[in-house]
Biotite code that builds the C-alpha atoms (Angstrom):
import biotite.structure as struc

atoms = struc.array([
    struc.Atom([-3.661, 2.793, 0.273], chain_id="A", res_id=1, res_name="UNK", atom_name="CA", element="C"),
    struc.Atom([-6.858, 1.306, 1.331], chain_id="A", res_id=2, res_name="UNK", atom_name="CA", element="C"),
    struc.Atom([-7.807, -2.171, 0.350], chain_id="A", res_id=3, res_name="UNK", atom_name="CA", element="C"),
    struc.Atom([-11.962, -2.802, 0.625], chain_id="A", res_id=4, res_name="UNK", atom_name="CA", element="C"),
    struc.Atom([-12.972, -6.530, 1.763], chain_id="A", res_id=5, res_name="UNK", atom_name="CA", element="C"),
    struc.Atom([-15.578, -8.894, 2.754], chain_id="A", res_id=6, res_name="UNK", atom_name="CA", element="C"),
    struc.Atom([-15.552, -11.854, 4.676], chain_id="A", res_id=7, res_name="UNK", atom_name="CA", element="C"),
    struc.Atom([-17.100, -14.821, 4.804], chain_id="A", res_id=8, res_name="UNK", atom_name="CA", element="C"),
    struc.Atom([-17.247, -17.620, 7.367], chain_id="A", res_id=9, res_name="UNK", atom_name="CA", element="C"),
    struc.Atom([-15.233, -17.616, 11.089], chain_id="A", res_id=10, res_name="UNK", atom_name="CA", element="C"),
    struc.Atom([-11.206, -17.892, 10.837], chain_id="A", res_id=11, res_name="UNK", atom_name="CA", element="C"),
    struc.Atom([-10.205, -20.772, 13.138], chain_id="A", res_id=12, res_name="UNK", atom_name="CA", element="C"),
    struc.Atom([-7.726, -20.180, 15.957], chain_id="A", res_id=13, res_name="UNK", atom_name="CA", element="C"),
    struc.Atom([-5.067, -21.782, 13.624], chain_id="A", res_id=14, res_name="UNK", atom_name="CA", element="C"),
    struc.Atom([-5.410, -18.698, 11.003], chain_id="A", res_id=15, res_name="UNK", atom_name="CA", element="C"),
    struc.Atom([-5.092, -21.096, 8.568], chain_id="A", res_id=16, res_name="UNK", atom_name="CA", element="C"),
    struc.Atom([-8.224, -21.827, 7.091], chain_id="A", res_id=17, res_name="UNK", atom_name="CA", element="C"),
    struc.Atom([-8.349, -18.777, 4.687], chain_id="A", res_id=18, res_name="UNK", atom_name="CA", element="C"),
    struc.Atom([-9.491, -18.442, 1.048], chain_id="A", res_id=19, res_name="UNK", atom_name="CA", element="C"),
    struc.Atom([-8.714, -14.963, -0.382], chain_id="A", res_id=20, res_name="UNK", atom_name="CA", element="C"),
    struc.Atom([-11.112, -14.734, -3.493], chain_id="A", res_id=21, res_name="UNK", atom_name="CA", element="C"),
    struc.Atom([-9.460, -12.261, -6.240], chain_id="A", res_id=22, res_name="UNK", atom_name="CA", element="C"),
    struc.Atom([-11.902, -10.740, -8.684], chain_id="A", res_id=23, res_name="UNK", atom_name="CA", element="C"),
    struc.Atom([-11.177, -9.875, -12.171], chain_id="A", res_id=24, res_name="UNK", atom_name="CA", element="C"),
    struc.Atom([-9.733, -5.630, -12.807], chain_id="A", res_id=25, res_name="UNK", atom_name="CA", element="C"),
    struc.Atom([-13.287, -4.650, -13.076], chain_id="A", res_id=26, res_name="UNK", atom_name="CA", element="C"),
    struc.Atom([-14.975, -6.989, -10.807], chain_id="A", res_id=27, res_name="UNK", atom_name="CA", element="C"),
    struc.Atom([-15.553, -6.449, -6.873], chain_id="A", res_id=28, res_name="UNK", atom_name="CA", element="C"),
    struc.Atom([-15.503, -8.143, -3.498], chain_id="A", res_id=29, res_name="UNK", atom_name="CA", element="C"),
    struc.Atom([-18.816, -9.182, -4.368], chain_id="A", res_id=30, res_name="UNK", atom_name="CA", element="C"),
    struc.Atom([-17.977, -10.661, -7.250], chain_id="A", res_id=31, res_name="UNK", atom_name="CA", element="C"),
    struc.Atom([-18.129, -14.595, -6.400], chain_id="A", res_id=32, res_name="UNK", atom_name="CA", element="C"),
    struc.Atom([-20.785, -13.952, -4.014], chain_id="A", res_id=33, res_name="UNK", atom_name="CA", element="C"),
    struc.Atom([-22.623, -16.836, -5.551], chain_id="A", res_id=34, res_name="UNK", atom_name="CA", element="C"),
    struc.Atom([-19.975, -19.135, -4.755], chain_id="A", res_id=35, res_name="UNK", atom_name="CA", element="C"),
    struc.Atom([-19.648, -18.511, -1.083], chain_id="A", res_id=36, res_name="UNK", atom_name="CA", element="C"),
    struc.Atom([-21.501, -19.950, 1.715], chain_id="A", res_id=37, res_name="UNK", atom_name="CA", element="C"),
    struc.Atom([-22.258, -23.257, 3.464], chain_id="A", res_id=38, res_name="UNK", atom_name="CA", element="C"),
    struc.Atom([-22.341, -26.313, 1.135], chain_id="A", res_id=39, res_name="UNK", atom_name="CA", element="C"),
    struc.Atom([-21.098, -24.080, -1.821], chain_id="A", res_id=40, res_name="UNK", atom_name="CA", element="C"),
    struc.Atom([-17.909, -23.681, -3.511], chain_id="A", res_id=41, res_name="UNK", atom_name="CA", element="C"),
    struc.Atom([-16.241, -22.223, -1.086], chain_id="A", res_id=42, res_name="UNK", atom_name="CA", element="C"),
    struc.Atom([-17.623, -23.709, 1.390], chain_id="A", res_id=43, res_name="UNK", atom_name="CA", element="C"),
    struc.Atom([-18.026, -21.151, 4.428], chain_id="A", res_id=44, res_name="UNK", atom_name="CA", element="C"),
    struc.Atom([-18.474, -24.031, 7.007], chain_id="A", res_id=45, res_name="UNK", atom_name="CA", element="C"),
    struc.Atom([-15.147, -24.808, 6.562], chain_id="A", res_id=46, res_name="UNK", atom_name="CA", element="C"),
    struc.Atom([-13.165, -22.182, 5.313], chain_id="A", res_id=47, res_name="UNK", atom_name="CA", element="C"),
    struc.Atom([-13.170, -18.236, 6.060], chain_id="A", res_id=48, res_name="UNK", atom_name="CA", element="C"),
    struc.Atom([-13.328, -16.862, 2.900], chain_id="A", res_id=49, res_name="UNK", atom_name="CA", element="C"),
    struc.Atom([-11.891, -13.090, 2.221], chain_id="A", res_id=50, res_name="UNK", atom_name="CA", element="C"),
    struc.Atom([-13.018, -10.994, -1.117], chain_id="A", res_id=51, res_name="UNK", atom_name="CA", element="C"),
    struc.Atom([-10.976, -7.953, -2.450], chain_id="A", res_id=52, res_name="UNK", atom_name="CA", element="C"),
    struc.Atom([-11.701, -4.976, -4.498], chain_id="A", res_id=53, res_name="UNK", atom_name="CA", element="C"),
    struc.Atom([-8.889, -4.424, -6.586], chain_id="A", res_id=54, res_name="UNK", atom_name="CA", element="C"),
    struc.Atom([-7.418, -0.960, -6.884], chain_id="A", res_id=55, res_name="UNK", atom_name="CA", element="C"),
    struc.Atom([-9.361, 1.883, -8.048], chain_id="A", res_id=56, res_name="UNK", atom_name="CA", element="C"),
    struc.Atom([-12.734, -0.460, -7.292], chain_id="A", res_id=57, res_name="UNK", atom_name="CA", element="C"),
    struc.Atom([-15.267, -0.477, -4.741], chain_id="A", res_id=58, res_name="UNK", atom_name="CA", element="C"),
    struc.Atom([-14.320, 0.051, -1.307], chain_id="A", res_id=59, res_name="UNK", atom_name="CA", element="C"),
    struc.Atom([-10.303, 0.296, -2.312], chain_id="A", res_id=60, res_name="UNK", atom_name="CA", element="C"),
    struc.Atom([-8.580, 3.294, -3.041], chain_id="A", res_id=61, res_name="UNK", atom_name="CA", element="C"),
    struc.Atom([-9.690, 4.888, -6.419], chain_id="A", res_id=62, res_name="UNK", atom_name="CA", element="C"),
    struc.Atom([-9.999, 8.185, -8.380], chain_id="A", res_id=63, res_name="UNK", atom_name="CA", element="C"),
    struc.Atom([-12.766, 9.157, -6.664], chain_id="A", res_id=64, res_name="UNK", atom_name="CA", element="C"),
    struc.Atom([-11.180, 9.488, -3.579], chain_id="A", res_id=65, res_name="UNK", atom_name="CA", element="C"),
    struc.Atom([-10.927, 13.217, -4.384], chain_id="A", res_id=66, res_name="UNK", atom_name="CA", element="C"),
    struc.Atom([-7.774, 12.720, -6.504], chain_id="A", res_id=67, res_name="UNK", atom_name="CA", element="C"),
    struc.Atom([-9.425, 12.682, -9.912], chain_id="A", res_id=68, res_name="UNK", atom_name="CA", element="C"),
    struc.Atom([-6.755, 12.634, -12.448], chain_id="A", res_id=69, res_name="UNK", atom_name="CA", element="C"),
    struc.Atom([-3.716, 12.862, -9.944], chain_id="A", res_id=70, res_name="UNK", atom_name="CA", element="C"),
    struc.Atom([-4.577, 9.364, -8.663], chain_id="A", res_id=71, res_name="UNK", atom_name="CA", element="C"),
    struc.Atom([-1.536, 7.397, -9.175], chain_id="A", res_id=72, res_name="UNK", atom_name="CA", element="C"),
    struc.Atom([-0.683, 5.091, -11.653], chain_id="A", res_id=73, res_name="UNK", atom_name="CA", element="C"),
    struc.Atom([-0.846, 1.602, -10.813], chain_id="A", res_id=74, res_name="UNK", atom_name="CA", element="C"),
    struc.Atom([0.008, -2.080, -12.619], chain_id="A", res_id=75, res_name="UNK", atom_name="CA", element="C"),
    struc.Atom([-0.443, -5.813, -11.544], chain_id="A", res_id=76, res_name="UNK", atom_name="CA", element="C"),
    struc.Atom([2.003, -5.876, -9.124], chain_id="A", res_id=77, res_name="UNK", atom_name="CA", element="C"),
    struc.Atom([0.597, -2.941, -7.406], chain_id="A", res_id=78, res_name="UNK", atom_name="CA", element="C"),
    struc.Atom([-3.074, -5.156, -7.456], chain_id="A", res_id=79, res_name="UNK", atom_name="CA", element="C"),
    struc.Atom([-0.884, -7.986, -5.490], chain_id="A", res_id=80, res_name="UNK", atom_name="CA", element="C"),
    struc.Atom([1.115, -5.860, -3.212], chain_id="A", res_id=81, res_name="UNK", atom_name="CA", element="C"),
    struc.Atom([-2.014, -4.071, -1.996], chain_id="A", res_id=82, res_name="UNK", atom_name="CA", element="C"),
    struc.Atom([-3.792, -7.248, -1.337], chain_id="A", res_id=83, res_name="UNK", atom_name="CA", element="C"),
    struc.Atom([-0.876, -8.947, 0.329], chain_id="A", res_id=84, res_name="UNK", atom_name="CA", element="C"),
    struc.Atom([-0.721, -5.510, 2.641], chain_id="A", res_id=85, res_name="UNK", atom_name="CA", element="C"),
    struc.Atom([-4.239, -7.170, 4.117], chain_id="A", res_id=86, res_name="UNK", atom_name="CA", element="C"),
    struc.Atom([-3.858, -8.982, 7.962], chain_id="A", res_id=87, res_name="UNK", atom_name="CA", element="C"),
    struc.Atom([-1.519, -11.897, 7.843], chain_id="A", res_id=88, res_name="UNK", atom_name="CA", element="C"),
    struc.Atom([-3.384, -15.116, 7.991], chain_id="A", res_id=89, res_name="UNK", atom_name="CA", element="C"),
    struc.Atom([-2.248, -18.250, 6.721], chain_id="A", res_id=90, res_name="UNK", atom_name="CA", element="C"),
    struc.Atom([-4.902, -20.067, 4.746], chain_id="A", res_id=91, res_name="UNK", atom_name="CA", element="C"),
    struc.Atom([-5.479, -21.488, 1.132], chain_id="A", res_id=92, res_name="UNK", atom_name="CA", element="C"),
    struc.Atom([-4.124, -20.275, -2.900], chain_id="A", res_id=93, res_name="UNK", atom_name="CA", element="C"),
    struc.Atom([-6.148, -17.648, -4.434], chain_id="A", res_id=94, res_name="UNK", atom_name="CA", element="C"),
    struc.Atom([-8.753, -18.509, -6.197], chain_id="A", res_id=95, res_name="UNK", atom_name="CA", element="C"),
    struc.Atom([-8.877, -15.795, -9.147], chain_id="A", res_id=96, res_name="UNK", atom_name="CA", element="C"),
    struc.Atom([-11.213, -15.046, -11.876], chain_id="A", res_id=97, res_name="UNK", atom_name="CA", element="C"),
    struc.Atom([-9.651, -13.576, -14.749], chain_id="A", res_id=98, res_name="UNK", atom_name="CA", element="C"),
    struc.Atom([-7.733, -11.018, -14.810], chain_id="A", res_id=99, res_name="UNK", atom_name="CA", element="C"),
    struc.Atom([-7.035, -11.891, -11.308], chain_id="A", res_id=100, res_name="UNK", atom_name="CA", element="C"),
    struc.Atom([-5.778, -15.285, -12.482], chain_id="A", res_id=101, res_name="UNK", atom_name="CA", element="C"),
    struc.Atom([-2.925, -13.054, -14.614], chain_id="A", res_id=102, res_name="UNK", atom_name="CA", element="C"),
    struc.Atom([-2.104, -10.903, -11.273], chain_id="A", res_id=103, res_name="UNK", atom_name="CA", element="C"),
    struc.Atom([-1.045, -14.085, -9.616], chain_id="A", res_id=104, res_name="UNK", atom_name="CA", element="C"),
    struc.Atom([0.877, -15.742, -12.610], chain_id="A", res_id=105, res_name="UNK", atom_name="CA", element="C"),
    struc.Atom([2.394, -12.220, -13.992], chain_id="A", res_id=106, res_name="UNK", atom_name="CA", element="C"),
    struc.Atom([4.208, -11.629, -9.829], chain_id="A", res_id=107, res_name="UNK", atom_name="CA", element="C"),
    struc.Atom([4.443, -15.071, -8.785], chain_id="A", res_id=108, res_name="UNK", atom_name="CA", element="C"),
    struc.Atom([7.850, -15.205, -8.338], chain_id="A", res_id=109, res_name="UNK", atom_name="CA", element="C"),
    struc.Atom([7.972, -11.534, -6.780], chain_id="A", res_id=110, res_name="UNK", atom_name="CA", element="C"),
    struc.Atom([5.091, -12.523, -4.119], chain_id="A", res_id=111, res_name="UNK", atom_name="CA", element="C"),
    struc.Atom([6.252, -16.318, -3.720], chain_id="A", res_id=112, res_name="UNK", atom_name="CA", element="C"),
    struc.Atom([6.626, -16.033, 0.288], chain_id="A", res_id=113, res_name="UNK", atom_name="CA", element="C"),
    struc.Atom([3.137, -14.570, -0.239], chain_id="A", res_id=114, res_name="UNK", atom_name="CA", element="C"),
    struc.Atom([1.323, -17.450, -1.674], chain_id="A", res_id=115, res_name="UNK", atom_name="CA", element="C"),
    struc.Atom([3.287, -20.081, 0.193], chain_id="A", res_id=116, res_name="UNK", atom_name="CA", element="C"),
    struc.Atom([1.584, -18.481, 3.039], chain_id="A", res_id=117, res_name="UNK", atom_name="CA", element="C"),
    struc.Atom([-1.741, -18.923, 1.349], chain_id="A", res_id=118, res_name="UNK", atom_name="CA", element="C"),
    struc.Atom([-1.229, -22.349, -0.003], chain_id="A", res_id=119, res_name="UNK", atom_name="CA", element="C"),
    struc.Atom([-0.141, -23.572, 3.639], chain_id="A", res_id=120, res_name="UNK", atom_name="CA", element="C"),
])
């Protein structure tokens, strides 16, 4: 499984000054472009900011990956585990744009260790 992702920003020596940016099912690591960079919501000065492509998206394993119809079947919890498989950093919640908001709420108790890592 292959996750695609862009960052933003310089991650301090800490680790712990990560945002990891969650687009919606159809949506990309590109996605909250807009939002990202110095002075701006997520404010690249101060944070290092990490966007996803959720499964079967952009850079992330998909379909077209030569599997065509015998690409496996995936839910939610599949979106979350493959973006909690990314580099351990410690760093801030997820910001999510919906669906992405329902990824987080629908596992939140199954990846709890996972975003008490990101909210630290």
């Amino acid at each position: 499984m292959k996750v695609g992702y862009v960052t933003f920003g310089k991650l301090n020596a800490a680790k712990d000054d990560a945002i990891l940016v969650v687009p919606g099912t159809s949506g990309n690591r590109h996605s909250s472009d807009s939002l990202i960079g110095p002075g701006k919501t997520f404010d690249t000065d101060k944070y290092f900011v990490i966007g996803v492509d959720p499964i079967g998206g952009g850079n992330s394993s998909s379909p077209k990956d030569r599997l065509g119809i015998a690409f496996p079947k995936y839910n939610i919890q599949d979106l979350v585990r493959a973006q909690h498989e990314l580099p351990s950093i410690k760093g801030h919640l997820a910001c999510c744009q919906p669906p992405g908001t329902v990824e987080y709420a629908f596992v939140s108790e199954r990846t709890k260790a996972f975003l008490d890592d990101l909210a630290k």
